[in-house]
C-alpha positions in Angstrom: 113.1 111.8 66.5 113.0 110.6 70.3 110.1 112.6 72.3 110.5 111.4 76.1 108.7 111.8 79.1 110.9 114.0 81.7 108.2 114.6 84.2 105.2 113.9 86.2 102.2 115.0 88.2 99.5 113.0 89.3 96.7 113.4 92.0 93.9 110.9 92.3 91.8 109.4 94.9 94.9 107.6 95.7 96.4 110.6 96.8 98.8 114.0 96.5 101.9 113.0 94.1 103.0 110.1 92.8 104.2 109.1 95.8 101.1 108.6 97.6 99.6 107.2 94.2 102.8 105.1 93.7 102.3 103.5 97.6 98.4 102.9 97.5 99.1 101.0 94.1 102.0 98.7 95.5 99.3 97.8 98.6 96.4 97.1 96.0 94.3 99.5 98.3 91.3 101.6 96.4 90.8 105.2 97.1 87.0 104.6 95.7 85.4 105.3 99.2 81.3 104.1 99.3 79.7 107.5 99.5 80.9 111.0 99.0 82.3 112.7 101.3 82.8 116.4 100.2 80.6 116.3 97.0 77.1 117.5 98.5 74.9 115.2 96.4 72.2 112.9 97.5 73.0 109.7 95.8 75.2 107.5 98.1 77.2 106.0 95.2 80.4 104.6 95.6 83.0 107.3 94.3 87.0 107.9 93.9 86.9 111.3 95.3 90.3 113.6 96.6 89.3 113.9 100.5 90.3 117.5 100.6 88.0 120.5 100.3 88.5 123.2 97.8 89.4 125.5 100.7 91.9 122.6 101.8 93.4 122.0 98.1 93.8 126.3 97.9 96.1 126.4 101.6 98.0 123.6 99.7 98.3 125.7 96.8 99.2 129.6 98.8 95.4 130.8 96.9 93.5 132.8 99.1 90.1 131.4 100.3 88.4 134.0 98.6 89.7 133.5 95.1 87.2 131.7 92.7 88.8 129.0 91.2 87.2 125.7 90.1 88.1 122.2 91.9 89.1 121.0 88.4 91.7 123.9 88.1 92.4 123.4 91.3 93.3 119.8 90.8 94.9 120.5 87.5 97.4 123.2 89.2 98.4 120.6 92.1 99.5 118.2 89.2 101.2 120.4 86.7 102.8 122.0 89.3 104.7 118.4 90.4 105.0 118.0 87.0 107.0 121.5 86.1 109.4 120.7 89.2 109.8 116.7 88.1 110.9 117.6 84.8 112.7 121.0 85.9 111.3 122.7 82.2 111.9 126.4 81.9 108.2 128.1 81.8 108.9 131.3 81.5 109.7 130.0 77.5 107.8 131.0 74.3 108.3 127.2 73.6 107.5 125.4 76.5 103.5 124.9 76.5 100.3 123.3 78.1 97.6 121.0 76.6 95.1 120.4 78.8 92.0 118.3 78.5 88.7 118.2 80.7 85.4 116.7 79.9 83.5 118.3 83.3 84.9 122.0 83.6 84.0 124.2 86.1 80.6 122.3 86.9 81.2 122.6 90.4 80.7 126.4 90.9 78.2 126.5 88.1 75.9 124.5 90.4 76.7 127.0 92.6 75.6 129.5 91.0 72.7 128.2 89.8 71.3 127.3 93.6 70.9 131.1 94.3 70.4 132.4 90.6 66.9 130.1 90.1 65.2 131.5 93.8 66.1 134.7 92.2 67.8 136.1 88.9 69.4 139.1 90.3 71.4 137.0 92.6 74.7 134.6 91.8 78.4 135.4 91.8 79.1 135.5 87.9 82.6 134.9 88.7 81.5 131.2 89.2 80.1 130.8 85.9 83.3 132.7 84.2 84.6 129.3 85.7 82.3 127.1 84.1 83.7 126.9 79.7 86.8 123.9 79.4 89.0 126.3 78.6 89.2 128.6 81.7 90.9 125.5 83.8 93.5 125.6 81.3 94.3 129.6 81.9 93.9 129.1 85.4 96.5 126.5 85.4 98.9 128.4 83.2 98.1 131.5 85.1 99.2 129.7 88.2 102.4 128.2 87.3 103.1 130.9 85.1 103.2 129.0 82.0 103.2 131.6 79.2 103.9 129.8 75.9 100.9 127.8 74.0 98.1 126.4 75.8 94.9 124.7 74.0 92.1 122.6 75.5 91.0 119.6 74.4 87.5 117.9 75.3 86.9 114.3 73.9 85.5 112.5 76.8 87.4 110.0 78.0 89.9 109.9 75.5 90.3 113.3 76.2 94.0 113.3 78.4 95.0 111.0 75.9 94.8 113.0 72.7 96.5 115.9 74.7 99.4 113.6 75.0 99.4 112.8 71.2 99.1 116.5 70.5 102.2 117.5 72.4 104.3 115.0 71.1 103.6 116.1 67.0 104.1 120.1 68.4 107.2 118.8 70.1 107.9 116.9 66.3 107.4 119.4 64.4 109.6 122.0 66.5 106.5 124.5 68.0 107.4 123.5 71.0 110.6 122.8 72.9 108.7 121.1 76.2 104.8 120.5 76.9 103.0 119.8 80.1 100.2 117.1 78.5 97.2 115.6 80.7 94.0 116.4 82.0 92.0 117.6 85.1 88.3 116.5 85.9 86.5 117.2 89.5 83.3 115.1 90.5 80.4 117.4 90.8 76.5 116.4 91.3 75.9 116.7 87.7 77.8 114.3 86.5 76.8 111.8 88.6 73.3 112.6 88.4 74.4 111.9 84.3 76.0 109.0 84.8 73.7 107.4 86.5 70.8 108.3 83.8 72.6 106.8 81.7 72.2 103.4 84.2 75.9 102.9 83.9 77.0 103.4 87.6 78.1 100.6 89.7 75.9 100.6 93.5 79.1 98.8 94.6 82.3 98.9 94.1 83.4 98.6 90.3 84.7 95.1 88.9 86.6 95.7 85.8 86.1 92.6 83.2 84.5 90.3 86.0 81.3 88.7 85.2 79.8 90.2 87.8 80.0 93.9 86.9 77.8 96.3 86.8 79.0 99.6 85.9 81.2 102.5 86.8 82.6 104.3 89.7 82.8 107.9 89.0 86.3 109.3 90.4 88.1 113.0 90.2 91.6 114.0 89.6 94.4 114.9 87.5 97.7 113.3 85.6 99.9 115.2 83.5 103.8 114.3 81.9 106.0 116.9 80.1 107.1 115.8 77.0 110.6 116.7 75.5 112.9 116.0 72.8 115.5 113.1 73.8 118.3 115.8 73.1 116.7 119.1 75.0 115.5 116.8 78.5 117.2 117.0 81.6 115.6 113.4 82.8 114.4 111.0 81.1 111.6 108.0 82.3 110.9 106.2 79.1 110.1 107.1 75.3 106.4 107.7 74.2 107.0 105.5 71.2 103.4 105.1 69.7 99.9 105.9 69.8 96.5 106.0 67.9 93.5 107.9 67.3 90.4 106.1 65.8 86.6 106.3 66.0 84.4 103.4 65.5 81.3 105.7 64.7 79.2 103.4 66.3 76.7 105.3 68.7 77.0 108.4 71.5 77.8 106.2 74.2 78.7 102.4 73.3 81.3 101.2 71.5 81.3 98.4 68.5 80.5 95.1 69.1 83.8 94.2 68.0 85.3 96.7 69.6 86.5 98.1 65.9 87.7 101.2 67.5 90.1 99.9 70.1 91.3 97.1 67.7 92.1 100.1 65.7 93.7 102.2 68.1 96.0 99.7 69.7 96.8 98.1 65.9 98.0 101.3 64.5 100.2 102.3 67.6 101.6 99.1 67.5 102.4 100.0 64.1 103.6 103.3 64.5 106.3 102.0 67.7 107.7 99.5 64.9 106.3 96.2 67.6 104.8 93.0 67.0 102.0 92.4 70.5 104.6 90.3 71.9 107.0 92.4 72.8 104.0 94.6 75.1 104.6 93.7 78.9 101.4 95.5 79.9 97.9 96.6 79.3 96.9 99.3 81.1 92.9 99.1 80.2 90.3 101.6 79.5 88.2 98.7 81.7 85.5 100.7 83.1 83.3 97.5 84.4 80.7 98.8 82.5 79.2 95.2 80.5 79.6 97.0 77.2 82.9 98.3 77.5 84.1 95.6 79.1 83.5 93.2 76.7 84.3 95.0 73.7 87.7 96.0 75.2 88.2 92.3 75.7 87.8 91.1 72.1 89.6 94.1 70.8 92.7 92.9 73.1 92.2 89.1 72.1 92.0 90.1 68.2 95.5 92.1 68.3 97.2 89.6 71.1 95.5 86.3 70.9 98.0 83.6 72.3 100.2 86.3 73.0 98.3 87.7 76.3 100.6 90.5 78.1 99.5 90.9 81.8 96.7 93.4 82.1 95.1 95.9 84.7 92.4 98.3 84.7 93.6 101.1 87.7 89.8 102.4 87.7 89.3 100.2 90.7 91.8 102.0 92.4 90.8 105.5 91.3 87.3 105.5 89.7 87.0 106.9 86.3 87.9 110.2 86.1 86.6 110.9 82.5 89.1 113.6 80.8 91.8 112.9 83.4 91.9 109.2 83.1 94.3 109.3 80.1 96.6 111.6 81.9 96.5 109.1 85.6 96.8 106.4 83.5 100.1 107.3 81.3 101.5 108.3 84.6 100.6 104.9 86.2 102.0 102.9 83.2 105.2 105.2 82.8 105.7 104.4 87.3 105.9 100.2 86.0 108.2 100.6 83.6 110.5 103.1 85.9 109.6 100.7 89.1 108.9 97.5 87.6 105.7 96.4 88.6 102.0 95.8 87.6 99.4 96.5 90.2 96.9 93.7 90.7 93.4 94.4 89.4 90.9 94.5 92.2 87.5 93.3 92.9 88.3 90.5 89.9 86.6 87.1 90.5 84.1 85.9 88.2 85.7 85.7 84.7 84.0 87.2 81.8 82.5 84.7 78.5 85.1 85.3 75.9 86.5 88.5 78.3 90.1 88.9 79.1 91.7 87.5 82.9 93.6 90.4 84.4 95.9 89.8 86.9 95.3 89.6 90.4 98.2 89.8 92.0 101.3 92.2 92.5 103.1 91.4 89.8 107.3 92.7 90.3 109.2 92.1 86.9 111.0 94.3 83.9 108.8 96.2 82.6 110.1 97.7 78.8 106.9 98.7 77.3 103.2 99.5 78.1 100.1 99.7 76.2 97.8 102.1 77.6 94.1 102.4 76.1 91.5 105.8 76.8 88.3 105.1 74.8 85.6 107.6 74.9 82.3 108.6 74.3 81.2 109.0 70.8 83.6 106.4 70.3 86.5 108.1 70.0 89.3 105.7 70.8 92.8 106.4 71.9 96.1 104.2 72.7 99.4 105.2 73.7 102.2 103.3 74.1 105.8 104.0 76.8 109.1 102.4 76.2 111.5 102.0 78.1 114.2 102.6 75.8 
């Protein structure tokens, strides 16, 4: 059985739709901006933050002002909603469903809430906090685009997107479903950075995937979902989703293996499962966070499987920042746009090479693309790879 992608929804730092995403990526031009802008926080870190309030992002979406909704629904609706009209699915089905994936939730309003509820207890809009579980972005979103078949929620860090993708494709497989929206939403909020950089993993400049130099993340916000169909029921049709992988290295909360025995996993069964040998990948689209640890264990994962057979590679988290739950999500959507265009962005800020680390490339690169390998790994070392044909 072929399960192809027939449609797709992105919004990232980059911009509204793949088409501003698609144009920032051909001019090797970040959307990580060195402070926030809209996020009230005081740590001047250098994010990939969407440049439109939630007031803006509601006008774009006809919600009135007054209706409390979080950013992360918000952002998830702008993407499904491209998504739905891409692929032309009928919604209104019993079989057409949703799987979406978040890692932040509605974080935003809960600090809302919280602001007025600690100076006093009677005090706080309880609608904010009715915002704040991982599932109420998912209603919201189906609520919005009317999208009244199955819907789940799934919340695995940053592999999170990615193993919504893998769950539509077996409910597509096994006939549950006849089309499923798959991807993930994830808003910046004061929290998570304040988390982040606890854990002494954010980047005070801009982030330098596998360069020597690196020193952490950028945080970034967003959302990327495809629509999954059988070859037979799709009306369009960008490439096949031909393997993938879920594995765990059970190495510790936040840091992967030392060698990398989780992603080596990952990418080695869905290599399997798509029936290829590493040669015939044109393109890694990295997990490459530019934190040291992942960084390097990504690398000697990727030189295990590949070794003299070294596909180009690119981590698009310098363009975007990592945007936790959605990154698997932007990321299929950014690997499925080279094989339909045929191209591989350059990797930015690379200059220093890594000891024993993988080169990315550093230049546009316009060729054929037939098949990319894309790699989510998150925290508790739950590791994820997916993998688009062309054919």
């Amino acid at each position: 059985m072929s399960i192809v992608v027939s449609g797709l929804g992105v919004v990232s730092s980059l911009g509204i739709g793949v088409e501003e995403n698609l144009t920032h990526l051909y001019s090797g031009q970040s959307g990580i901006s060195l402070c926030p802008e809209i996020l009230i926080t005081n740590n001047n870190l250098p994010v990939g933050e969407i440049r439109y309030s939630n007031e803006q992002i509601k006008e774009k979406l006809g919600i009135p002002a007054s209706k409390v909704i979080s950013r992360t629904a918000l952002l998830g609706m702008l993407a499904v909603k491209e998504a739905i009209i891409d692929s032309q699915i009928d919604v209104s089905s019993n079989k057409t469903g949703l799987i979406s994936s978040t890692s932040v939730g509605g974080m935003d309003l809960t600090e809302i809430f919280f602001k007025d509820y600690i100076k006093d207890n009677t005090k706080g809009d309880i609608r904010q906090v009715l915002m704040h579980d991982c599932a109420a972005s998912t209603k919201a979103i189906c609520n919005y685009c009317n999208i009244n078949g199955y819907s789940t929620t799934i919340s695995t860090a940053c592999s999170s997107s990615a193993n919504a993708i893998i769950k539509g494709y077996n409910l597509l497989k096994h006939g549950v479903l006849d089309a499923v929206i798959v991807g993930g939403c994830d808003a910046l909020s004061a929290f998570t950075l304040n988390g982040f950089k606890s854990l002494m993993i954010l980047d005070k400049e801009l982030c330098k995937p596998f360069d020597e130099r690196r020193a952490g993340l950028n945080l970034g916000e967003g959302a990327g979902y495809i629509v999954l169909q059988r070859e037979e029921d799709c009306n369009k049709k960008y490439c096949r989703l031909s393997g993938f992988a879920n594995t765990n290295d059970a190495f510790h909360q936040t840091a992967s293996s030392e060698n990398g025995e989780g992603a080596y996993l990952a990418m080695n069964k869905a290599l399997s499962m798509a029936g290829l040998y590493p040669e015939s990948i044109d393109y890694i689209n990295a997990h490459g966070t530019g934190t040291p640890n992942n960084d390097l264990t990504e690398s000697i994962a990727i030189s295990r499987i590949f070794n003299q057979n070294m596909p180009l590679i690119c981590s698009t988290k310098s363009y975007t920042g990592h945007t936790l739950a959605a990154s698997g999500g932007i990321e299929a959507v950014f690997s499925i746009l080279s094989i339909k265009e045929g191209f591989v962005p350059e990797s930015l800020n690379f200059a220093v090479p890594m000891h024993n680390g993988v080169i990315p490339n550093t230049t546009l690169h316009r060729q054929e693309i037939n098949t990319v390998l894309s790699n989510s790994f998150g925290f508790g070392g739950n590791c994820s790879t997916l993998i688009f044909s062309k054919q």
